[in-house]
N, C-alpha and C positions, 0 to 999 in steps of 0.2 A: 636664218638671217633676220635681223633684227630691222621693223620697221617702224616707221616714223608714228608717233603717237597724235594722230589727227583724225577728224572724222568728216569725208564729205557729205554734200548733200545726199548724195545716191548711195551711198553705204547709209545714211543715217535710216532715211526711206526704208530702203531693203532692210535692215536688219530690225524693221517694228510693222512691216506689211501684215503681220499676222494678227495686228491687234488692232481693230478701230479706234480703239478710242487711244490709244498710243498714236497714234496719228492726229490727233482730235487738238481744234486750235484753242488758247484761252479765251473762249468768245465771250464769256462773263466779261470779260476788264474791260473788251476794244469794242463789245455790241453797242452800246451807247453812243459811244467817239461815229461808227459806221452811222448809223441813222442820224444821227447830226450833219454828215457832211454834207455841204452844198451841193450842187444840182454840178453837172458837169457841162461845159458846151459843148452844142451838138459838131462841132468840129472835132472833137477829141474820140478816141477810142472810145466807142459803147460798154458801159458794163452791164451784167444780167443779174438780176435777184429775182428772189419770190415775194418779197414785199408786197400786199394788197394794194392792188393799183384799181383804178376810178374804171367801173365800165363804160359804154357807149350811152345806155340807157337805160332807168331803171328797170334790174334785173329781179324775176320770179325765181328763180335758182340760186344758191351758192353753192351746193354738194351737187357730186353725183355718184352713185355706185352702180356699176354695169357687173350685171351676171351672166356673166357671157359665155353661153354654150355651144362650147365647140362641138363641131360635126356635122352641124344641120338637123335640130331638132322635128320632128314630123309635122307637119303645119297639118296633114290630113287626118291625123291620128289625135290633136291635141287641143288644136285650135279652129278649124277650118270645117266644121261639118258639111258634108256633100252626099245626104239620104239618096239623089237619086242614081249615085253609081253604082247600089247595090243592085240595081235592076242589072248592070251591066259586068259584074261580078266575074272576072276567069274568060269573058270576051271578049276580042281582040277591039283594042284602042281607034277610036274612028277619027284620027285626027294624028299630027306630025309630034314625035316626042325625039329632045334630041338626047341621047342619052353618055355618060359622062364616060361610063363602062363598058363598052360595046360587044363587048366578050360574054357579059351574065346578065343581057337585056335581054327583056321580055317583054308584046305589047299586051298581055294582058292585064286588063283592069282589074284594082285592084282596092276594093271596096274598103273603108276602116275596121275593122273585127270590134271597135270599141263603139261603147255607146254614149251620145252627146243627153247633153241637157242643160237645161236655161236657170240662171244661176242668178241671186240679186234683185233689187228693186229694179235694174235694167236691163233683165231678160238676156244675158250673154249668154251664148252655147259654149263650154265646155268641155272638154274629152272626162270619162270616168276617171283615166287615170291621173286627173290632176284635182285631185279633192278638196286641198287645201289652197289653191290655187280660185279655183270656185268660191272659195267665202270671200274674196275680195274684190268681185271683180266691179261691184261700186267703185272701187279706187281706184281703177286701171282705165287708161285707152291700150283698147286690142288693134293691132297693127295689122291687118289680114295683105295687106296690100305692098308689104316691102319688096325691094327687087336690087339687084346688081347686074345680073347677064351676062356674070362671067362664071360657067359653070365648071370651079374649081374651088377645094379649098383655100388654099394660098391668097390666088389673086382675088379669090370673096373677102376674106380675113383682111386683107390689106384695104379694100375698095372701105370698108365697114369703120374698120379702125383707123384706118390715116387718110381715107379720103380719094384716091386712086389703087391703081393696082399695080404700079412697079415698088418694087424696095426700096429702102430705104428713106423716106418721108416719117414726118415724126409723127405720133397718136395724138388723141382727141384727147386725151388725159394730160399730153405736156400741151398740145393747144392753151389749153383753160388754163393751165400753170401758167404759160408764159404772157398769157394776155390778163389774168387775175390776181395770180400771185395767190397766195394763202392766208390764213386768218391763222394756222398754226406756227408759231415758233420753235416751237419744240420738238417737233414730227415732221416726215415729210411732206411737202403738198402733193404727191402721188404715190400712192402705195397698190402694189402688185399682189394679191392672195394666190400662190400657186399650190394646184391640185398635191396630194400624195402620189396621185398612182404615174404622172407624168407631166412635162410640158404642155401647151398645147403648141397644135399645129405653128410652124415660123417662129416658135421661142420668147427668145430675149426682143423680137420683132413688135411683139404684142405691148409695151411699154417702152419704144425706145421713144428718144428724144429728135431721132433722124437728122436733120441736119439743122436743127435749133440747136442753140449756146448746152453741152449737156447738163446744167443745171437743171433740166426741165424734164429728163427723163423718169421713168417711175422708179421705183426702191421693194425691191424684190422681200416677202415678208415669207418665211420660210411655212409650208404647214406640218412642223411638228419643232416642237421647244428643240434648243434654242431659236426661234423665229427670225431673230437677225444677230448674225452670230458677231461674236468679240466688241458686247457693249461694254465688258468689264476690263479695264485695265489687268494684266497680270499681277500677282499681289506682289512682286517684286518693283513693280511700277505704280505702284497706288502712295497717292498722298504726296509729300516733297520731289521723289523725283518722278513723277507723272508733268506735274506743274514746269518742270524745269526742262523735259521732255519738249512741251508743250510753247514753251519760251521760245527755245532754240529752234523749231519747226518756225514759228511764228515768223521771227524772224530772217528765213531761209527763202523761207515763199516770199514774203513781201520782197526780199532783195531781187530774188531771179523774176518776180511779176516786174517790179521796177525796170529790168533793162531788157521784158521780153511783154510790153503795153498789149493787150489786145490778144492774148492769147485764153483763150474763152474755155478751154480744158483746165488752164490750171485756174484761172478763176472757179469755174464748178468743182472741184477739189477743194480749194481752201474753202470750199463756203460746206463742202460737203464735211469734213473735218471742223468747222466752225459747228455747222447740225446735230454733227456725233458725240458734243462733250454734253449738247442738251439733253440727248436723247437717251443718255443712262439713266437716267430715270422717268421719264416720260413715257418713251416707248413702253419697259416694262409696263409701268402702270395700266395705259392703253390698252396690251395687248392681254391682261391677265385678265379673262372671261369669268373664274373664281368670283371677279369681286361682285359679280351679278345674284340677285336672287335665287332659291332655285326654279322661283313657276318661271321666272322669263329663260334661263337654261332650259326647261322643259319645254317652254314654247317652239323654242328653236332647233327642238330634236334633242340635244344634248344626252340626254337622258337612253337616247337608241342606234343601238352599231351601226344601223345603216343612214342615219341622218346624222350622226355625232361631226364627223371632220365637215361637210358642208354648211350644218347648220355654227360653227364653231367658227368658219371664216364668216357668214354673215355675220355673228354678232360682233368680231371686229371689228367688221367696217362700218356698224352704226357706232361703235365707241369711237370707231377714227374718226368721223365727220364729228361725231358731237364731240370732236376733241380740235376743229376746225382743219383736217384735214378737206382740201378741194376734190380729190378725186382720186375713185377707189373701184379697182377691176378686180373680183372674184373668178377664178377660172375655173371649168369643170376639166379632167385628162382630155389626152390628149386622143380624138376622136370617139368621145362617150358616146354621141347621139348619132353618130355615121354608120346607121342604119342600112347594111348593105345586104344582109342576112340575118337572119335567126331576131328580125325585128318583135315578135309574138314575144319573146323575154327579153331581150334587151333595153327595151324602150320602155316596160314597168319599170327595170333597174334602175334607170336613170329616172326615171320621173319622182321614182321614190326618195334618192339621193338627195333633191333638189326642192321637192314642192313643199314639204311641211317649210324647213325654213325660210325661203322664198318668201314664201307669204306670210311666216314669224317678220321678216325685217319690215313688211310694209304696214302690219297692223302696229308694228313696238314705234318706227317712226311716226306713226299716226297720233300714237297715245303718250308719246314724250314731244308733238307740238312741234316736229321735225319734217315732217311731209311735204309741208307746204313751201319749204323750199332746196328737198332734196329730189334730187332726181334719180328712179330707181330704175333700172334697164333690164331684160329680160330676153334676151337672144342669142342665137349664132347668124354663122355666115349663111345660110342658107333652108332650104325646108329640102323638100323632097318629090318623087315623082307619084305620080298617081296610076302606074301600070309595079308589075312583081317585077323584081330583080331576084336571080336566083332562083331561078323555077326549080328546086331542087326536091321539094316536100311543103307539106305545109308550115312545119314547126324553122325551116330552112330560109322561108324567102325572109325578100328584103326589099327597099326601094333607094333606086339609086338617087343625086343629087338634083334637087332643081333650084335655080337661082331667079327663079324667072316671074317669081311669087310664092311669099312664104309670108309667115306671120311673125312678131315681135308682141313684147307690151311693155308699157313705160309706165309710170305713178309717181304723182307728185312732181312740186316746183315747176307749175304750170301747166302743166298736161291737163286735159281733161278728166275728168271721173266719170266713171260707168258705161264710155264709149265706144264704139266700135269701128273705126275707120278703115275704108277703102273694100274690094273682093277682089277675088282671082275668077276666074271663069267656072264653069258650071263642072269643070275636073279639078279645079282646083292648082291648074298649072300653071296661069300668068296671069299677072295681076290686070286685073281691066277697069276698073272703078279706084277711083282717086289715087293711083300708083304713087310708091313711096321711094325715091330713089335713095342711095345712100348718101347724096349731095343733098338733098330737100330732106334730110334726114338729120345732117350734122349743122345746115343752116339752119334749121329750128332751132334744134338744140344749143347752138351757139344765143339765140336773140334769145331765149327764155334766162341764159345767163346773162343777159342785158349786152351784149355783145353783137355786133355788125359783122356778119360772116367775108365780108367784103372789103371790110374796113383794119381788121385782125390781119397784120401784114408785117411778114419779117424778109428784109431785105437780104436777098443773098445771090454778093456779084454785083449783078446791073440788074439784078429782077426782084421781082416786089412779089413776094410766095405766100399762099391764106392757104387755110385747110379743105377747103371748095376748091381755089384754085382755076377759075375762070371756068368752073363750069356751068350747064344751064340748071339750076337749083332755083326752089323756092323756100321762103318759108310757109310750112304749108301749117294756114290760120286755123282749117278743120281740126287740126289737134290741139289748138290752145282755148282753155277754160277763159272765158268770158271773164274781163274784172268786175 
C-alpha cells in the first residue's frame, strides 16, 4: 500500500532519537536573537534558562565538585581518632547502639586496627590509610560533627543531596543551576561523573532535577569513551543536510511550544538540543584528559590500575569547572565504603581508589588559582558504628551504619583552611560538639555561593519550595574563613 509522502513531528523525532546531535537546534543563528529578547511580564508563562543570574550577595564560591562516597565511609577508621576504646577493645558496648542490621549486630567494641597521626602546620589527626589525603589537610575543614538520623542509605542519600528524605525533590547541583545559571555555554552547568563498577545507591536520583523546570537536572558523563554518546551527527547527516535537519526541528518545536505556552519539558529539550550542536566540540575538548601534562596525569594517579578511572574523573571535573561548568558530582560504585564485613580490606581498597586523586584535585585547584572559589566536597551519606558487625572472624567483621555522626571535609570558596570542626562523643557515635545537620549544611553552602537559602524559592502550586525547605538550619559561621 502505498502511503502519503510526509513526515510528522513524531516520526520526524523517532526516526533521529539515536543521534543527539541529529536533534541538535541551529543555536549559532537564533543564540544571539534569544539573549537579546526582552524581559517577559511576570503575568505571562515563566521561562527557565541557565543564563548567569545576579546572586543575593557577594558570593566566595562559583564551582563546586562533590566527591561523594557512597556507602558510609568509616569516620572511626579514617577520620575520627578515638585512642581510648582500645582499652575497651572486644567488650561489650556500655551504652544504647541502634543498629541498622539486627541480624549481624554485635555490642562489642570495636577499636580502629589503624593508626592516627597529626598531619600539617594544624596538627589534624588522620587515619594511615589516607596518605595523601594527610598532605593537605592545611586546605581542608574536617567535618567530625555531620549527622542526619535517618539510619539508611536511601533516606541519608536524599536528606544529603536534595535536602529531605522522601523522593523526588531536586539536588543541590540543579539548586545552584537554577538559582545561578552557568558561566559555561558550551557544556552543561551540571555534570554527573558515574563510577565503572556501578550506579550508586537511588540512581538517576542522585542528579535529578525533581520537580524544578528539567532544565536543571545534571547530564550524565559516561566513565568510559564515548563519555556522552552520539555527539557526532551520522556521516550521512553531516554538513547540508544536518543543517536542514536542524531547520525543520527548529521550526516544529517553536510551532507546538507556540500553541502549548508553559510547558517546561519541551522548553528543556529545545534548549537541551540548542546545548548539543555546541557541545560537539567543546565537550570533546573538555573531556579529553591527553591534552594534560604528564606530571599532572601522574599526580592524579593516571599512571596506576587502581587510581587511573578515579583519578581520570577528577581531572575532569577541574577541566569542567575551569571550563565554567557550576557543578560537578564524582560518584564512587555503588556501596564501595558499606563496610558491613571483611572491613580489614575493603576499606584500604577504597581508600586507595580515591585518596591519591582526591587530594591531586585540591592541590592542582590550589596551583591553577582556582581554590578560592571552588568548592571541593568529600563525603557519603553516612560514617559507621563503633561496636563489630559480623562477629564472624577477624579478617570477617565489619561495622554497621551510623548516621548519627560521621565526618565529611570540604576545601576551598570559603571554607576554612586547616580546620577541624565540631566531635562526636568519646565512641565516636553522635555528634555532641557543634553538630552539622544536613540543613545547616546546604545553608552554608548555599550563602558561601552568595545565595539566601531562604530567599532560593521556586514556586510550585500555591507553595513557595527552597532546598532547606522551612527547616530549623543555620548557616554555621564556624566553618567560614574569616575575610
Amino acid at each position: 500500500m502505498n502511503r502519503p509522502n510526509r513526515s510528522t513531528r513524531r516520526h520526524f523525532l523517532a526516526s533521529h532519537a539515536a543521534s543527539l546531535t541529529g536533534l541538535a537546534m541551529a543555536s549559532v543563528i537564533r543564540d544571539e536573537g534569544l539573549r537579546a529578547a526582552p524581559s517577559k511580564p511576570a503575568l505571562e508563562t515563566p521561562t527557565f534558562d541557565t543564563r548567569p543570574k545576579e546572586p543575593h550577595h557577594e558570593p566566595r564560591a562559583r564551582a563546586m565538585i562533590s566527591l561523594w562516597m557512597q556507602g558510609g565511609p568509616s569516620h572511626h577508621d579514617l577520620f575520627d581518632p578515638k585512642p581510648e576504646m582500645a582499652k575497651y577493645d572486644g567488650q561489650p558496648f556500655p551504652g544504647e547502639i541502634k543498629y541498622d542490621n539486627a541480624a549481624q549486630a554485635s555490642s562489642k567494641v570495636f577499636a580502629s586496627p589503624w593508626r592516627f597521626a597529626k598531619h600539617g602546620k594544624c596538627g589534624t589527626e588522620i587515619s594511615e590509610l589516607l596518605p595523601h589525603t594527610a598532605g593537605i589537610v592545611d586546605d581542608i575543614t574536617l567535618i567530625r560533627s555531620m549527622h542526619t538520623g535517618v539510619n539508611n542509605h536511601g533516606q541519608s542519600i536524599r536528606a544529603l543531596q536534595t535536602g529531605r528524605i522522601l523522593a523526588g525533590r531536586a539536588t543541590v547541583g540543579s539548586w545552584l543551576v537554577y538559582g545561578l545559571g552557568t558561566e559555561s555555554r558550551d557544556l552543561p552547568a551540571f555534570m554527573a561523573l558515574v563510577d565503572p563498577g556501578q550506579l550508586p545507591v537511588l540512581g538517576v536520583e542522585n542528579w535529578s532535577n525533581g520537580w524544578l523546570p528539567a532544565i536543571y537536572q545534571g547530564t550524565v558523563v559516561r566513565p568510559t569513551e564515548p563519555r556522552i554518546l552520539n555527539l557526532d551527527a551520522p556521516a550521512h547527516l553531516q554538513g547540508t543536510p544536518q543543517r536542514r535537519s536542524l531547520d525543520l526541528l527548529e521550526s516544529l518545536n517553536a510551532r507546538h511550544l507556540s500553541d502549548h505556552p508553559g510547558e517546561l519539558d519541551l522548553q528543556a529539550r529545545m534548549a537541551s538540543y540548542d546545548l548539543a550542536a555546541r557541545m560537539q566540540s567543546a565537550a570533546k575538548e573538555a573531556l579529553d584528559v591527553s591534552r594534560e601534562t604528564k606530571a599532572t596525569q601522574s599526580m592524579y594517579g593516571l599512571d596506576e590500575s587502581a587510581t587511573r578511572d578515579y583519578g581520570t574523573r577528577c581531572l575532569i571535573a577541574r577541566r569542567l569547572v575551569e571550563r565554567g561548568v557550576r557543578f560537578v558530582q564524582v560518584y564512587t560504585a555503588n556501596q564501595l565504603w558499606d563496610s558491613h564485613g571483611s572491613i580489614r580490606s575493603r576499606l584500604p581498597a577504597a581508600c586507595t581508589k580515591v585518596d591519591k586523586p582526591a587530594a591531586a584535585l585540591v592541590r592542582d585547584l590550589e596551583a591553577r588559582g582556582l581554590l578560592d572559589s571552588t568548592v571541593v566536597h568529600w563525603g557519603g551519606e553516612m560514617g559507621r558504628l563503633p561496636v563489630v558487625q559480623n562477629d564472624t572472624g577477624p579478617k570477617k567483621i565489619g561495622r554497621d551504619h551510623n548516621t548519627y555522626g560521621f565526618s565529611s571535609w570540604v576545601a576551598g570558596g570559603g571554607f576554612k583552611r586547616g580546620h577541624v570542626h565540631g566531635a562526636t562523643d568519646e565512641w565516636g557515635h553522635k555528634a555532641v560538639e557543634d553538630p552539622v545537620g544536613h540543613a545547616d549544611y546546604h545553608a552554608t553552602l548555599l550563602h558561601l555561593f552568595g545565595v539566601e537559602h531562604d530567599r532560593l524559592v521556586y514556586e510550585r502550586g500555591s507553595r513557595e519550595m527552597t532546598l532547606t525547605d522551612g527547616q530549623d538550619c543555620r548557616v554555621v559561621e564556624g566553618l567560614i574563613e574569616s575575610v
